[in-house]
C-alpha positions as CSV (number, residue, x, y, z in Angstrom):
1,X,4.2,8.9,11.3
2,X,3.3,4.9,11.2
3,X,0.7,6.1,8.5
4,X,3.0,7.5,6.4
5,X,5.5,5.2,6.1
6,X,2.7,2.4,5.6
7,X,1.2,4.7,2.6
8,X,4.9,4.4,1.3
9,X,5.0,0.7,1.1
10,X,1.5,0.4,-0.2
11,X,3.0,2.4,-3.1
12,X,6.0,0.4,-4.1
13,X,3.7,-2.4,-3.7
14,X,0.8,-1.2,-5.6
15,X,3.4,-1.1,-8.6
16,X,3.2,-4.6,-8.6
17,X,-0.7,-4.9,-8.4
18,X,-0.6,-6.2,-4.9
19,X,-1.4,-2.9,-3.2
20,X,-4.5,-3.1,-5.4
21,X,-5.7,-5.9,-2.8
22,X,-4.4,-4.2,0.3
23,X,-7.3,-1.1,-0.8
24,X,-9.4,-3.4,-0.9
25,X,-9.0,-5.3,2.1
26,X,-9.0,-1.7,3.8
C-alpha cells in the first residue's frame, strides 16, 4: 500500500521534472 501511494507522488512530481531525478536516484 506504502508503494502505491509513493508511485502517486512520484507522478505529480515527475510533471514537474523532479520525479525524473527521484528514478534516477532509485
Amino acid at each position: 500500500k506504502t508503494e502505491k501511494g509513493a508511485t502517486s507522488i512520484i507522478s505529480i512530481v515527475g510533471k514537474e521534472g523532479i520525479g525524473k531525478m527521484t528514478l534516477a536516484n532509485m
